[in-house]
C-alpha positions in Angstrom: -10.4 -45.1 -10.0 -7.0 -43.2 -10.7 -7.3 -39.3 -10.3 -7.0 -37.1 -13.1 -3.1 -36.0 -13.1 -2.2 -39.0 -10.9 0.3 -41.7 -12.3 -1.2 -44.7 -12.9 0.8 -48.1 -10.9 3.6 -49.5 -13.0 5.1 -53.0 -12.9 8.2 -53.0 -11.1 11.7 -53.8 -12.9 12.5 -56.9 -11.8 8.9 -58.3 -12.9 8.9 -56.9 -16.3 9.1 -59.6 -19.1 12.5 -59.8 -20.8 12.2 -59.9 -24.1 12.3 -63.2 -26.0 13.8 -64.7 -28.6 10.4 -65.9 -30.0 10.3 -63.5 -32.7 13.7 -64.4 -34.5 12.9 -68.1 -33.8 9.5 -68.2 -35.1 11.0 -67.0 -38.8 13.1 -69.6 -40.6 14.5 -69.0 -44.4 13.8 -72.5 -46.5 14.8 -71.1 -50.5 15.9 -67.7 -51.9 15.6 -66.6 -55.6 19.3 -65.5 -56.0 18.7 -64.5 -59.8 16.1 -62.6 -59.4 18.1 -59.9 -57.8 20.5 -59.9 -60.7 18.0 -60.3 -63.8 15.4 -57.8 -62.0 15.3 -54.5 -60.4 12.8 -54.9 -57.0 10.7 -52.0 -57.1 8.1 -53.8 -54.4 7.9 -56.6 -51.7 5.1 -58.1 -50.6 4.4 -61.1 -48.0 1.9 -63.6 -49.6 0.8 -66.6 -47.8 0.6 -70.2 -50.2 -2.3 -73.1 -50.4 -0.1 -76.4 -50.2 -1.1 -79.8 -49.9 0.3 -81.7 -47.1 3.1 -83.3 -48.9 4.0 -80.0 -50.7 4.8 -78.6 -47.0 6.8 -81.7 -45.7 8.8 -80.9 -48.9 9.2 -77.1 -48.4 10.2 -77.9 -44.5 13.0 -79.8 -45.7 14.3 -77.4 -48.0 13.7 -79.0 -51.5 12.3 -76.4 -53.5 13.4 -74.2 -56.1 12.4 -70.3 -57.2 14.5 -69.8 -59.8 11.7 -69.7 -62.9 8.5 -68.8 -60.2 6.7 -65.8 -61.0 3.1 -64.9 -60.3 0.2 -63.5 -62.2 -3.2 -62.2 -61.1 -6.0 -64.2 -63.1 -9.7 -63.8 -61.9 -8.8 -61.8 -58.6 -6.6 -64.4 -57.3 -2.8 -64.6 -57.5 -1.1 -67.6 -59.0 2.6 -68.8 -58.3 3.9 -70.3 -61.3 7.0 -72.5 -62.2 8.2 -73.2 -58.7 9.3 -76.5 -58.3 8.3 -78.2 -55.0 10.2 -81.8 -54.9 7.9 -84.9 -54.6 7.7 -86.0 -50.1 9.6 -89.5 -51.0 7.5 -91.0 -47.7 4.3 -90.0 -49.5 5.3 -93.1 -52.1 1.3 -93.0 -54.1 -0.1 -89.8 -52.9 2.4 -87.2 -54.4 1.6 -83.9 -55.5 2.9 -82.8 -58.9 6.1 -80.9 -58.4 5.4 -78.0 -60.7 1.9 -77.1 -60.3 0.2 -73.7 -60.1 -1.1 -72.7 -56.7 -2.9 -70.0 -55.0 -1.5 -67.5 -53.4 -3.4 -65.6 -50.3 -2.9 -61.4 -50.5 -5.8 -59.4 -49.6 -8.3 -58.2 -52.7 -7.1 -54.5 -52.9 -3.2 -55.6 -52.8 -4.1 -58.1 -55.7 -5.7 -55.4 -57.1 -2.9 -52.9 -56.9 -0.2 -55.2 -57.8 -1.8 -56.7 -60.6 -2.6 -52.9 -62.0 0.5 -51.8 -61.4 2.1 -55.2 -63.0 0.0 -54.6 -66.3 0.5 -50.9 -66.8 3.6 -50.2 -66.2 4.8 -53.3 -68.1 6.4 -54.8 -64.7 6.3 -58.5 -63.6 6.2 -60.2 -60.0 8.9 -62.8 -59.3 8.9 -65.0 -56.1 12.0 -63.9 -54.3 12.0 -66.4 -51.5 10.0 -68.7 -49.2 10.1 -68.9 -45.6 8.1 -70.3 -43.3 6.7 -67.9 -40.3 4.9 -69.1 -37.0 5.1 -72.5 -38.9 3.1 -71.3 -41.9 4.6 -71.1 -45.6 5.2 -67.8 -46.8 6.1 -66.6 -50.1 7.6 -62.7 -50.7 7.3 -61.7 -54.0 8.7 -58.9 -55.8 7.2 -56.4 -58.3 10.1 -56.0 -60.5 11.6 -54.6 -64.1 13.8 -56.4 -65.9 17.6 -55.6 -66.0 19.0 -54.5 -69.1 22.4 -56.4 -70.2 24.6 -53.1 -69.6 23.1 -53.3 -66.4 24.1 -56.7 -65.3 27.2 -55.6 -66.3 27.4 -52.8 -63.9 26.4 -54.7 -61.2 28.8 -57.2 -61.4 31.4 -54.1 -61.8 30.1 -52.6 -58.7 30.5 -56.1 -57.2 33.7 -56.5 -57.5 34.6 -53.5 -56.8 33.2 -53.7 -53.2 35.4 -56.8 -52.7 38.3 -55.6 -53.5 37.8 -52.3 -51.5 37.2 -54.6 -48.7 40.0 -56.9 -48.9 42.7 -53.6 -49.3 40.7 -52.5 -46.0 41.5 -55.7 -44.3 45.4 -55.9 -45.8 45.7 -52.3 -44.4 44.2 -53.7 -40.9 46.6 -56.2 -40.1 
């Protein structure tokens, strides 16, 4: 037993575990909702896991999915995805899944709860901003979002190009 005031043994330097890349590896990027950004103001993020069927995965492995209509809604204390477009596993041949079918998302009760609340009163609406999968499990972030009036598209783009240019005068003035 270690003394009260005594310093407890530490691992020496040289034995220490150097970090890994496991973390950065273990996430991997398979579809982003690029319009949502620029239709929507993100308020919110949340992480949401997904029920799939086994062809719907194979599909979303290879990178054949699109966001660009998904949104979810809260019906019964679950969470539904909706319009996201999962391409058919051509290997499967027979045993397809339909490519635009509702599923279940997975979110804890209370975060349901809150985001559905929050969704309803406030007159907001949650949009699947991208897919990824994490430690080889499909993952969905969705965004509690308002929608973007027309003079505000505008000034994004504005602001957009604006940024470019300032960047491309600081790389003339560079060289």
């Amino acid at each position: 037993m270690a003394k009260k005031g005594s310093a407890t043994p530490t691992i020496p330097a040289s034995k220490k575990a150097a970090p890994t890349k496991a973390a950065e590896s273990d996430f991997r990027p398979v579809a982003s909702n690029r319009r949502a950004h620029f239709d929507y103001e993100i308020l919110e993020r949340y992480e949401a896991g997904i029920v799939l069927t086994g062809t719907e995965i194979k599909s979303i492995r290879a990178g054949k999915i699109d966001l660009r209509d998904s949104y979810a809604r809260a019906l019964d204390g679950e969470m539904w995805l909706y319009n996201t477009y999962i391409a058919p596993y051509d290997p499967a041949s027979v045993n397809n899944h339909d490519p635009k079918r509702t599923r279940k998302l997975l979110l804890h009760r209370p975060e349901i709860l809150r985001i559905a609340s929050s969704a309803a009163e406030k007159g907001l609406t949650i949009v699947a901003l991208r897919m990824y999968i994490k430690r080889h499990v499909a993952k969905v972030e969705l965004g509690l979002a308002r929608g973007k009036r027309q003079y505000d598209k505008r000034r994004t783009i504005m602001d957009r190009d604006m940024d470019r240019e300032a960047r491309r005068a600081m790389g003339a003035t560079r060289e």
